[in-house]
C-alpha positions in Angstrom: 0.0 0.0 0.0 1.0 3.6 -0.1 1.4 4.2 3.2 3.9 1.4 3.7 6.4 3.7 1.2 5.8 6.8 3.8 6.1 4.9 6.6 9.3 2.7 5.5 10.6 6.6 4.7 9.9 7.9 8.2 11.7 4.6 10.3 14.9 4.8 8.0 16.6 7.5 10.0 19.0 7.2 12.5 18.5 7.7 16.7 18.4 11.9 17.3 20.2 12.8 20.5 19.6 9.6 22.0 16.0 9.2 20.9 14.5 7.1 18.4 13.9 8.9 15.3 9.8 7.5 15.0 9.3 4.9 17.7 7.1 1.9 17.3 3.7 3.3 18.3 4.2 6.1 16.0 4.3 4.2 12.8 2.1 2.0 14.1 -0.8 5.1 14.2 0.1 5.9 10.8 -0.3 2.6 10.1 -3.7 2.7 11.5 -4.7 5.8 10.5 -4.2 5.7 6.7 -5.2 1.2 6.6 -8.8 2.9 8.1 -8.6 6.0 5.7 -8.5 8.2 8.5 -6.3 10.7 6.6 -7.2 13.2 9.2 -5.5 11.3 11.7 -2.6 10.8 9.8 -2.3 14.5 8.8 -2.1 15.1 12.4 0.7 12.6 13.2 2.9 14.5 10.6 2.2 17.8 12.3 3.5 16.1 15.6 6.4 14.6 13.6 7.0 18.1 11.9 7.2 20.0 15.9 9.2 17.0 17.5 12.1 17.4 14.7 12.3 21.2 14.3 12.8 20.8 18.1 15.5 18.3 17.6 16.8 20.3 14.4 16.8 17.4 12.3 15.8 19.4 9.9 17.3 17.1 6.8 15.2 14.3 7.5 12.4 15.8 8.4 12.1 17.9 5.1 12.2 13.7 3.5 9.5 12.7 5.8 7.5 15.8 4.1 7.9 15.2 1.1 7.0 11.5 1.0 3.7 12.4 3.4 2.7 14.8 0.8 3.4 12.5 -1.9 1.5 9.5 -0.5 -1.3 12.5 0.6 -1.3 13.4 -3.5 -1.5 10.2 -4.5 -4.5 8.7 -2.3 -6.5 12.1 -4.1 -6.1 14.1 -0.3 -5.7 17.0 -1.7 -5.4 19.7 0.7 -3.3 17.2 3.3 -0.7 17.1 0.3 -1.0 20.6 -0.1 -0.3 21.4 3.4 2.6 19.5 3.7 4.4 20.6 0.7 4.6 23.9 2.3 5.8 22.8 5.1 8.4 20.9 3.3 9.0 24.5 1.8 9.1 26.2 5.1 11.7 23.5 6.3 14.1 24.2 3.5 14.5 27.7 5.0 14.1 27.4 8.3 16.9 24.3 8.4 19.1 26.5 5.3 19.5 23.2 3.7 21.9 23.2 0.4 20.5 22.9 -3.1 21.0 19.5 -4.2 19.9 17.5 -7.0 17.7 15.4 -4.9 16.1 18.5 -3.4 15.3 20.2 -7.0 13.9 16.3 -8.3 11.8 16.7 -5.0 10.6 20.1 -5.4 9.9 19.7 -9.0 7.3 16.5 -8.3 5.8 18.0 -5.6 5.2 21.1 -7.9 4.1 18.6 -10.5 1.3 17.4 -7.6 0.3 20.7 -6.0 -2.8 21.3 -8.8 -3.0 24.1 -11.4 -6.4 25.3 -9.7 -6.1 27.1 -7.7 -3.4 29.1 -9.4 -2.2 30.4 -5.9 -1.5 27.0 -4.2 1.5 26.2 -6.8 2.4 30.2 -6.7 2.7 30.3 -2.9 4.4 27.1 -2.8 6.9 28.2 -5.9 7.6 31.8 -4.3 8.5 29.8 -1.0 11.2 27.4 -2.3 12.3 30.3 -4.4 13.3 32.5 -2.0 15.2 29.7 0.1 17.1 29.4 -3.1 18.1 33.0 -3.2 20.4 32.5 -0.5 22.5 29.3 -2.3 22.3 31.7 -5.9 23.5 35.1 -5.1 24.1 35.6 -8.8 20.1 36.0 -9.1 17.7 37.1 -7.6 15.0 34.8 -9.4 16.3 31.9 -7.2 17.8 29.3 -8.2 18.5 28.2 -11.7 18.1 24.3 -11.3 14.4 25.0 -9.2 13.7 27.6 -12.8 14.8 24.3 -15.5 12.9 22.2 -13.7 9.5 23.9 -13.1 10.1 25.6 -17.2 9.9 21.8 -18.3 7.1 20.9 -16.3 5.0 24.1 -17.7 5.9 23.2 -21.2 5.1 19.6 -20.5 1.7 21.0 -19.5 1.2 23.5 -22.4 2.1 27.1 -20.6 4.0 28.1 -22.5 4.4 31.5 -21.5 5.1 30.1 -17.9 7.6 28.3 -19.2 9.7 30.8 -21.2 9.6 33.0 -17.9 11.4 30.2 -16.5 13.7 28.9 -18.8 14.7 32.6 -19.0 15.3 32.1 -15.4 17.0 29.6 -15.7 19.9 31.1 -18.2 19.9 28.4 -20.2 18.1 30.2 -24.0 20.0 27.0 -25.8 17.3 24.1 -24.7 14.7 27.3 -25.2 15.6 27.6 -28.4 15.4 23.1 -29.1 11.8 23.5 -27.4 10.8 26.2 -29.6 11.8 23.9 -32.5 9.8 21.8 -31.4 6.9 23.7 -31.0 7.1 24.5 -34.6 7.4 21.1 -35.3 3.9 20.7 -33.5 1.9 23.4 -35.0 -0.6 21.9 -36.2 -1.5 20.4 -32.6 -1.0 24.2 -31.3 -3.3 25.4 -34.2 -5.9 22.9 -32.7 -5.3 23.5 -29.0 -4.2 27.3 -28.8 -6.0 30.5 -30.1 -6.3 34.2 -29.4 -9.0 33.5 -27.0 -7.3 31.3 -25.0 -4.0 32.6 -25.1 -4.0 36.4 -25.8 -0.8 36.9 -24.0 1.2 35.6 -26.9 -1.2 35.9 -29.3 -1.9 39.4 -29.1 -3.3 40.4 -32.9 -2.2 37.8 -35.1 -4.4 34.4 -34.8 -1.4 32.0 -37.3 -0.6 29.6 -35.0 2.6 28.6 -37.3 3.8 32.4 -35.7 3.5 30.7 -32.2 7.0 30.1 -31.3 8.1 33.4 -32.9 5.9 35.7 -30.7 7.3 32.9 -27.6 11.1 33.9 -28.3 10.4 37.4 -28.8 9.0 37.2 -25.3 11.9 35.3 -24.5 14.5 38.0 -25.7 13.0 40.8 -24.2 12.8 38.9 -21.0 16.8 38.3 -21.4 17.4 42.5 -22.3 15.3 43.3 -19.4 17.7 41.4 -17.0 20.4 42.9 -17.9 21.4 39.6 -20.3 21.9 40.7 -23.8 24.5 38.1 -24.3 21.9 35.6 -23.4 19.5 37.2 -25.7 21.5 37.3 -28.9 22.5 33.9 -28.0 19.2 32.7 -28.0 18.0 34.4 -30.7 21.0 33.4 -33.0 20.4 29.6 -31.8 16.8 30.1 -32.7 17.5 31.4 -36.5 20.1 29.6 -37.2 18.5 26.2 -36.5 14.9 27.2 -37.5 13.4 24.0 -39.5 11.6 26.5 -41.8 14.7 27.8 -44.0 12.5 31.0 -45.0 13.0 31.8 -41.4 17.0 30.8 -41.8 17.5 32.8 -45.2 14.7 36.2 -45.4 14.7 36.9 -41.5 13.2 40.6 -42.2 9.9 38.8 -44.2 8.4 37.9 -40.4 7.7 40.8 -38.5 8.2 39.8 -35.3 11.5 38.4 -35.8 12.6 41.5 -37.2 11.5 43.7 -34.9 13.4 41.4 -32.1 16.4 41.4 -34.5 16.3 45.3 -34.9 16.1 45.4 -31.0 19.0 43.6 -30.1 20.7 45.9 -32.9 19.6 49.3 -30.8 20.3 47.7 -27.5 23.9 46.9 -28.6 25.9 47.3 -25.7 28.5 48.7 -28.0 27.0 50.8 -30.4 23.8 51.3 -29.1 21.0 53.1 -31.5 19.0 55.8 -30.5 16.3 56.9 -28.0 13.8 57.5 -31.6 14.3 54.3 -32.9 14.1 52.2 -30.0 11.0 54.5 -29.3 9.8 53.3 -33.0 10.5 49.7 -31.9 9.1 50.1 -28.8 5.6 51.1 -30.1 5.4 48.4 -32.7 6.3 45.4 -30.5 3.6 46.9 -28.1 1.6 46.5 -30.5 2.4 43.1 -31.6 1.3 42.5 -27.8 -1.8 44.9 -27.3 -2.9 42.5 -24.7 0.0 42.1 -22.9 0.7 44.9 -20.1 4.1 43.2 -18.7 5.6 43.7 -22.0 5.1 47.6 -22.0 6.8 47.3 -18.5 9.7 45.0 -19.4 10.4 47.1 -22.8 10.6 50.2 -20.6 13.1 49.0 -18.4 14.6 47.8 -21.7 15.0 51.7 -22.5 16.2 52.6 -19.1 18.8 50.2 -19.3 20.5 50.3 -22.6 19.5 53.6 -23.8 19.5 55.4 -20.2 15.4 56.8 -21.0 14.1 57.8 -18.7 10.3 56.3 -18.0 7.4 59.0 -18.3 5.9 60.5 -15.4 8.9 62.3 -14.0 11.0 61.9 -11.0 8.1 61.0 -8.0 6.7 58.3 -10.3 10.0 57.0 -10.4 10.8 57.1 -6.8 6.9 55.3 -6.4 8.0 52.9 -8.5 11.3 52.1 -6.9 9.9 51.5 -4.0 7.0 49.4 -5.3 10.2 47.1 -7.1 11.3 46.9 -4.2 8.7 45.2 -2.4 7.4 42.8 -4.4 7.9 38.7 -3.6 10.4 36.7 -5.8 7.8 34.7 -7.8 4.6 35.2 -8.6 1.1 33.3 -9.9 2.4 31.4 -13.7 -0.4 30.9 -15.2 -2.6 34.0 -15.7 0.0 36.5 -18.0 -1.4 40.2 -16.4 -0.7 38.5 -12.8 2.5 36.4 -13.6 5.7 37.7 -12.2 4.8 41.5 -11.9 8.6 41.4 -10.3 10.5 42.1 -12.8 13.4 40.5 -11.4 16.3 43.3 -12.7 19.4 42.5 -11.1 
């Protein structure tokens, strides 16, 4: 049975300060509790088991026992219980500052996987938690780290966000294996053309309903994502990767026949970070990709701090709305909801 996994998880550490690490009657309730489907009951024991080892500071096993009670919570369809426990397992990570590890970001990443889409806010609370423990073992991000960003991008492609999982492959620094998924996606058009639409998915779609246009608008999301952090090597990495290895060889050989790709090409030409174009043309650029995205409010925002950045211009409103906004930036959480675009990841993460 299920429970015989969490239980065989709990019994395999060693004694703590002289005590056994789950005694006899212990497993034996769990036992009990989940044979007579008294998940309430079994919920409970964890709590106790989550007190008795912060109060030991066995914090490395106990974030294990966690994870495999949510798991086995998950998979008996309890919900809530599972839900309940993953953040715990996310509020252990901090409070024990336990290292990144591979078996950690596997962990994270199926528990992610379990906590469900709806509500949006369970997976964003539970994301923005294991985030911000990651911030500490990443200093070069302020995303968090990159493993916890590869994992959760594939997971979101896997489930067909795609703008969710662009943020996070972005996030993850790695616009090589975004530019191989993008392929892909082309490859799959005709399923996306099927499955994806204006209506459903405005935030990429903006004004244009050719789903063979997909995974352009989707990398030109991509590379102002990278310019707005700061990353234009990343950006024109991408972007190079993207075009050079483009199964469609119009794409390869007449670039400037696809509008969006153009516009992104002449974009990483203004925001040359060694000879930069100027404020009018990037002001030209700006207008037209906002309007490629009339729907699309973050990428106004992003493009903005694309300008301030590259081309030192300085946002309208004047100096208060500046100073308003600086101090909004600042107090923002590290991740945000992933699957509505107008609430996802108002922080705009600029390091």
């Amino acid at each position: 049975m299920i429970w015989v996994l969490n239980i065989a998880t709990v019994s395999a550490h060693p004694k703590m300060n002289g005590e056994p690490a789950v005694t006899d009657r212990v497993k034996q309730s769990l036992r009990e509790a989940f044979s007579k489907q008294d998940y309430y009951e079994a919920h409970q024991i964890y709590k106790s088991l989550n007190f008795r080892y912060q109060r030991l500071k066995r914090f490395d096993e106990l974030a294990d026992i966690l994870y495999s009670g949510s798991m086995d919570f998950f998979r008996l369809n309890t919900t809530q219980s599972g839900i309940d426990l993953a953040r715990q397992f996310a509020e252990i990570l901090e409070k024990g500052n336990l290292a990144v590890s591979d078996a950690r970001v596997q962990q994270i990443a199926t528990l992610y996987r379990e906590v469900p889409r709806d509500p949006e806010s369970e997976r964003a609370i539970f994301l923005g938690s294991v985030l911000t423990w990651s911030v500490n073992h990443n200093p070069e991000s302020k995303a968090g780290h990159v493993a916890i960003h590869a994992a959760v991008a594939r997971i979101c492609w896997e489930e067909q966000n795609y703008p969710s999982a662009v943020y996070h492959f972005v996030r993850a620094m790695d616009p090589v294996t975004l530019a191989k998924v993008l392929h892909d996606l082309y490859d799959n058009r005709d399923e996306i053309r099927e499955t994806k639409g204006k209506k459903d998915d405005p935030y990429t779609f903006g004004e244009l309903d050719n789903a063979q246009e997909y995974d352009q608008r989707l990398v030109a999301i991509a590379v102002i994502e990278f310019l707005a952090l700061n990353r234009h090597d990343l950006a024109k990495l991408l972007f190079t990767e993207y075009i050079s290895r483009h199964r469609n060889p119009e794409i390869r050989n007449t670039l400037y026949n696809f509008r969006v790709l153009a516009l992104i090409s002449a974009l990483l030409s203004v925001c040359s970070t060694t000879e930069p174009g100027s404020e009018g043309e990037f002001t030209k650029l700006q207008a037209a990709l906002c309007g490629v995205f009339p729907d699309n409010s973050r990428i106004e925002k992003l493009l903005t701090s694309v300008g301030q950045i590259y081309l030192n211009i300085k946002p309208a409103g004047g100096p208060l709305q500046s100073i308003f906004a600086m101090f909004k930036k600042d107090s923002v959480p590290v991740s945000q909801p992933e699957t509505k675009p107008d609430a996802m990841h108002h922080d705009l993460d600029f390091d």
